[in-house]
C-alpha positions as CSV (number, residue, x, y, z in Angstrom):
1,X,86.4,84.4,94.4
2,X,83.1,85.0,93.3
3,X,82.0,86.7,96.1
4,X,83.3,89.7,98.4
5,X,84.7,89.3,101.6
6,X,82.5,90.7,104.2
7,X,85.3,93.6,105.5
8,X,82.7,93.6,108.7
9,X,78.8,94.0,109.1
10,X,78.3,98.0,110.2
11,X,78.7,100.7,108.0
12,X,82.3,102.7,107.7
13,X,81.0,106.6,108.5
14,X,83.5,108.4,106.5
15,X,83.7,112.3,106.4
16,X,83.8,113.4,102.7
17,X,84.5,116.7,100.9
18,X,82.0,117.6,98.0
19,X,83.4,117.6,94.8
20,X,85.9,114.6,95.3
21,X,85.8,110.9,94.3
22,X,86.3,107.8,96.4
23,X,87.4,104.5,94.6
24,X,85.3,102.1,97.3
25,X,86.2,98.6,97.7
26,X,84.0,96.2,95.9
27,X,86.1,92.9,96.7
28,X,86.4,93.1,100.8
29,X,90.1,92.3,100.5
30,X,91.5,95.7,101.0
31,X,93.2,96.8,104.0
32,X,92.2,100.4,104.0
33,X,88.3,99.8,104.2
34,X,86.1,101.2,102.8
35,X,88.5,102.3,100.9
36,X,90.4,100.4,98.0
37,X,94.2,99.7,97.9
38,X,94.6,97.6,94.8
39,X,94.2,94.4,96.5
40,X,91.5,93.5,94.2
41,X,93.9,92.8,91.3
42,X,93.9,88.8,91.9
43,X,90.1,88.9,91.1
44,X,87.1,89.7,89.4
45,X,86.2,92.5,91.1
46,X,87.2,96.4,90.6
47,X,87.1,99.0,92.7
48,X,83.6,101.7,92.4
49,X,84.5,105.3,91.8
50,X,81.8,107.9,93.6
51,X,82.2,111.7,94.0
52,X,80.6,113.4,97.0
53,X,78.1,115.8,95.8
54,X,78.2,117.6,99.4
55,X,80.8,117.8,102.6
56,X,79.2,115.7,105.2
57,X,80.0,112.3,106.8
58,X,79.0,109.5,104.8
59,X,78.3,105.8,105.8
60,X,80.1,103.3,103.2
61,X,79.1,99.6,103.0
62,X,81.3,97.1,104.2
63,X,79.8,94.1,103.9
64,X,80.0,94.9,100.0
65,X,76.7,93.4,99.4
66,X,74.7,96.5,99.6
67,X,72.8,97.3,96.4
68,X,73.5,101.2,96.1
69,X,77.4,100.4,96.0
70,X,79.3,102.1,97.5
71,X,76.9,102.9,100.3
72,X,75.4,101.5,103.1
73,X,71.3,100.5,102.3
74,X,71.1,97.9,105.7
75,X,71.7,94.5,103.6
76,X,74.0,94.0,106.4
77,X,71.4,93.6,108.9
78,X,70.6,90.0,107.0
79,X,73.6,88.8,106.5
C-alpha cells in the first residue's frame, strides 16, 4: 500500500477539547475516521499524534492527502 485510502472526500468536523491529543489516521483503513484504531499495522503508514491547542470543533482530513496532516487544507476538492 503505498498510498492512503481515501476514507471519503469532505472533511470530518470533530469537536475537540484544548489541551488533548488525537492520534489521526494517516492510512484511510481505519474504521473510526478520522480517528485511528490500529488498522494501520499491515502497512507503512502510522498514525499522526496532534493536541488541540483550543476547545472548538475542528475539521480533520479524510482523504489523507492533505498537506497540514491531520487537517483539512481542501486537497480534497482535486481529487
Amino acid at each position: 500500500m503505498n498510498e492512503p485510502k481515501i476514507a471519503q472526500k469532505a472533511p470530518i468536523p470533530v469537536d475537540v477539547e484544548a489541551g488533548k491529543t488525537y492520534f489521526w489516521c494517516a492510512c484511510g483503513l481505519s474504521a473510526n475516521q478520522p480517528f485511528c484504531d490500529g488498522s494501520h499495522k499491515t502497512t507503512a503508514f502510522r498514525p499522526v499524534a496532534w493536541t488541540a491547542p483550543e476547545s472548538k470543533s475542528t475539521y480533520f482530513c479524510a482523504c489523507k492527502h492533505t498537506k497540514k496532516q491531520p487537517l483539512c487544507d481542501g486537497t480534497h476538492k482535486t481529487l
